[in-house]
N, C-alpha and C positions, 0 to 999 in steps of 0.2 A: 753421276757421282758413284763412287765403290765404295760398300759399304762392307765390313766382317761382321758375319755371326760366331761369337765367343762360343758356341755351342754346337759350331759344324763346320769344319773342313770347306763346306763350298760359299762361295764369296755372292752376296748379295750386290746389283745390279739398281739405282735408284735413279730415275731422269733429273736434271736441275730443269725447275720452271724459265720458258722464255723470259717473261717478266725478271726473274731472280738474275740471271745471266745477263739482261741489261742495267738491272741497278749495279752489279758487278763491273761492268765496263763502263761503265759513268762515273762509279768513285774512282777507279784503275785513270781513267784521262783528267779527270779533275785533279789529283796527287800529281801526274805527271804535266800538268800545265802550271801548276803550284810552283811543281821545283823548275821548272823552264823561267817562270816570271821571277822565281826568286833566284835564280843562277845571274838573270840581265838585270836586273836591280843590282845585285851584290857587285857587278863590272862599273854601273853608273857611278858608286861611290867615290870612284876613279877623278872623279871629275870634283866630285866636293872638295875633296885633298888635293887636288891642284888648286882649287882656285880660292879654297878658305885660310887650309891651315899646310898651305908650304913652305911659309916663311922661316927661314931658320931661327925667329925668334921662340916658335913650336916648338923646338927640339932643345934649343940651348936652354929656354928655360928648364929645362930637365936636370939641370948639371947644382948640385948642392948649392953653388956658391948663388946662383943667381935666383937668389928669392923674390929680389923686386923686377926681374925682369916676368915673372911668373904671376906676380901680382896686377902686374900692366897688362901680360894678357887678359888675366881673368876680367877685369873692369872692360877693357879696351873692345873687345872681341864677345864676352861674355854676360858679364852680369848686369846690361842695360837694356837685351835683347827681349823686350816683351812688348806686345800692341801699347801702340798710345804714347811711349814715352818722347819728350822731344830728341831732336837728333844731335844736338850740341851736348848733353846728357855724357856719352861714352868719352867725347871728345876733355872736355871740362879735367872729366875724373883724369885719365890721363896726362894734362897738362899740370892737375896739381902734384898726382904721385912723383911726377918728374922734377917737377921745381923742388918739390921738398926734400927727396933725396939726392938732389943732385946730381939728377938720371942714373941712382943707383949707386956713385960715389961714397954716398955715408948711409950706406942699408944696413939696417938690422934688424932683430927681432922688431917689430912694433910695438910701443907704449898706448896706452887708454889717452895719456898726454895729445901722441901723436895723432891719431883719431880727432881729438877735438881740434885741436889746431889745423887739419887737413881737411875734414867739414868744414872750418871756417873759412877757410880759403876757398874752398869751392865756391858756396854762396858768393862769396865776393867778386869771384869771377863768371859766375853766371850772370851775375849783376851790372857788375862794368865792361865786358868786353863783350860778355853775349845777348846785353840786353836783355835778358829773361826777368821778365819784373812784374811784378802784380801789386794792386794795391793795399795796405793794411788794415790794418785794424782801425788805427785815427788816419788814415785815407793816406799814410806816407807809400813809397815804393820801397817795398822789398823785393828780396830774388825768389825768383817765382823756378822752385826747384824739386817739386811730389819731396818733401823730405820723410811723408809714412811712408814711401816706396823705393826710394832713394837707397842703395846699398852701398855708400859713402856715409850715409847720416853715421854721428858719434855715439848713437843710440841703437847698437841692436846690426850695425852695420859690420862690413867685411873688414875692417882695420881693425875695428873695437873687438872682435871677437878672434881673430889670430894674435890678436895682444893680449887677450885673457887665457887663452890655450898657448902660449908663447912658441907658436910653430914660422917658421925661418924661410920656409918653400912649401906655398899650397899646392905646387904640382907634386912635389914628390911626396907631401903627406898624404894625398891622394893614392898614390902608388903604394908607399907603403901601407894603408889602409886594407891596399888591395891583396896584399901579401899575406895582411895579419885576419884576411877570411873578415874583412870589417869593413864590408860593400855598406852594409845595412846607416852604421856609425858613420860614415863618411859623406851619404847621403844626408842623413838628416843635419849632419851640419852645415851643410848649403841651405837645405831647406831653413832653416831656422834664422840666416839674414836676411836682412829687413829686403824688401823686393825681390828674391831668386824664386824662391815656391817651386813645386818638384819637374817641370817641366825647364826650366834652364839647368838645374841641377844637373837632371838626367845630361842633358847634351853637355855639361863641363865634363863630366866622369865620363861620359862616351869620347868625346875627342883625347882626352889624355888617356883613356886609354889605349885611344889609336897610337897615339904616340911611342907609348909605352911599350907596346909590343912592337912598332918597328924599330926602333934603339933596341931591343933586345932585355929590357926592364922587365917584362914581364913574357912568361913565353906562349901561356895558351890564354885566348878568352873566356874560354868554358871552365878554366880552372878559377875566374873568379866568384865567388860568392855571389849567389842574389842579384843574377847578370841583367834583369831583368830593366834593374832600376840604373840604367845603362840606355833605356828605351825612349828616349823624348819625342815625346806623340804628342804633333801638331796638328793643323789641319791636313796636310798633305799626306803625313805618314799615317793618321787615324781612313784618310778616303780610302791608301791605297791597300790596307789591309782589309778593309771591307769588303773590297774585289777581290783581294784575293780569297778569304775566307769563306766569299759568298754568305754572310751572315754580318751584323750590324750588331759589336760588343761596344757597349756604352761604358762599361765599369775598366777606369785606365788600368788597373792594375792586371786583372785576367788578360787584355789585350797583350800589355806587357809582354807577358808569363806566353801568352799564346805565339807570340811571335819568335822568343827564343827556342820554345819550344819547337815549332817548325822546320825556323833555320836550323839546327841543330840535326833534325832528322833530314835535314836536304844537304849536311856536309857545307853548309852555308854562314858564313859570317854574321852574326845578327849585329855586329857594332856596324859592317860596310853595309846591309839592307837598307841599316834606320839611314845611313848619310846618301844611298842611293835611292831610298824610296825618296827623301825629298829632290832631290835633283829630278826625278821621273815627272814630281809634281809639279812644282813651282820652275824650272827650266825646257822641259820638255812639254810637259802637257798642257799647263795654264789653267783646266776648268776641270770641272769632276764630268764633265760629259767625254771631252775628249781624253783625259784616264781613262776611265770607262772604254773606252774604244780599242784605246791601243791595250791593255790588257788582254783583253779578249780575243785580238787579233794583229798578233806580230807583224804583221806587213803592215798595219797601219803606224804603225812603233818607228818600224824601218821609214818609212816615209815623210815621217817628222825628223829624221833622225839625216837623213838625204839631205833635207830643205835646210836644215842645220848647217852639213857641211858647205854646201852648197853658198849658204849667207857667212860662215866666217873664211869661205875662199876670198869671195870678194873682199870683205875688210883686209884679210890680206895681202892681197894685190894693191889695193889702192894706199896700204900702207909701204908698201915696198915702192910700189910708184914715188909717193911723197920723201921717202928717204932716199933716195935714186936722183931723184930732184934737187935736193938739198946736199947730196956729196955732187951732184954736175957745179951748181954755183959754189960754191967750197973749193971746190980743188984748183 
């Protein structure tokens, strides 16, 4: 190390300790395996957006006029998405928003009216066609529907509360939120219907903002406010920042903040991480051991990642075989 004495002309000469020079090269390779893992994370994302939200229902909801088409996703794709719920749940809510508008035909703002009459139809239909039923109070069947959890209920639910705010398009009120520096505002009003809680929240406000900036609605991520709560940390996304971090942050909110903060210094997407860190998880890895593994060592990433192609060559051979099959008898 060179050192200057402010009191002489000749330049002082100080050795760096071996020990110092290796804690140096250990954070210098840990930064640069950080931005390696989060460069092939940030590609994975790739795959979530094919295979979640490619639908051109994603994008068209974006367009003013289509409020209930924006409303169907939110329910349909969104706000049923938590452990435990049954799986008829998204289905239900969809089938009533459609019947009642008329798949859209007679949309408008929504009424507190409408709200009640659209819970009441759900129950009904959970009742009679999905069988979901439990028994009462005087021992009758009712529809057995989590209505404290329920974000269809007429009470505290996502109808009832775009009809009290009288907003036309939760996608693009979303957007706009994001323009008016009101990340913070826009969040808590997910938060606050009955079943979302800050964890689906975050993943509604991250996918439309994906949206958002490939339409060209919005132009940078980082210019939104409070990007943080953008960050839906599951188990997947909470394992795989652990490994990266090499440190175990329990408080969601720093993890948050810690991960944009990262992505940001690696030139790195932090909306494509959070949809690529889960694909790494739940598609690629399966366990936190084999995480674990492939993190640490890219060849083993590449290997699962082989075996991968490898298993959807064959589905698609055997499917080209069976359509090959089927125009020979055909023709």
């Amino acid at each position: 190390m060179v050192k200057s004495n402010p009191h002489s002309s000749e330049v002082e000469f100080k050795l760096i300790k071996k020990s110092d020079l290796e804690k140096i090269f250990e954070v210098r390779e840990k930064f640069v395996n950080q931005i390696q893992s989060l460069r092939i994370i940030e590609k994975l994302s790739e795959i979530y957006k094919s295979q979640y939200i490619n639908d051109s229902e994603y994008v068209e909801q974006l367009k003013k006029e289509n409020g209930y088409l924006a409303l169907l996703v939110f329910v349909k794709s969104y706000a049923y998405e938590r452990q435990g719920r049954a799986p008829a749940y998204p289905k239900i809510a969809s089938e009533c928003i459609s019947e009642y508008y008329n798949n859209g035909g007679s949309w408008d703002i929504p009424t507190e009216k409408d709200a009640e009459e659209i819970w009441k139809k759900y129950k009904d239909l959970a009742k009679e066609k999905y069988n979901l039923v439990k028994k009462g109070e005087y021992n009758q069947l009712i529809s057995k529907v989590n209505e404290a959890r329920n974000p269809l209920n007429d009470e505290g639910g996502i109808i009832k509360i775009i009809a009290q705010e009288k907003i036309k398009n939760i996608a693009l009120f979303v957007l706009e939120k994001y323009k008016e520096n009101e990340t913070k505002f826009v969040y808590n009003f997910f938060v606050k219907v009955r079943g979302i809680g800050p964890k689906i929240s975050s993943y509604y406000l991250r996918d439309i903002a994906d949206k958002g900036l490939k339409k060209k609605l919005l132009s940078n991520e980082n210019e939104i406010t409070d990007l943080f709560l953008l960050q839906p940390i599951d188990t997947w996304v909470d394992q795989v920042t652990d490994i990266i971090f090499g440190e175990v942050i329990k408080d969601r909110v720093e993890k948050q903040r810690k991960i944009v903060a990262l992505c940001q210094s690696a030139g790195v997407s932090s909306i494509n991480f959070n949809q690529g860190a889960w694909i790494l998880g739940n598609q690629l890895a399966g366990n936190f051991g084999s995480l674990k593994k492939i993190l640490k060592d890219k060849n083993e990433l590449l290997d699962i990642i082989k075996k991968k192609v490898e298993k959807l060559n064959d589905y698609s051979r055997i499917l080209n075989d069976i359509m090959k099959e089927i125009q020979f008898e055909h023709a």
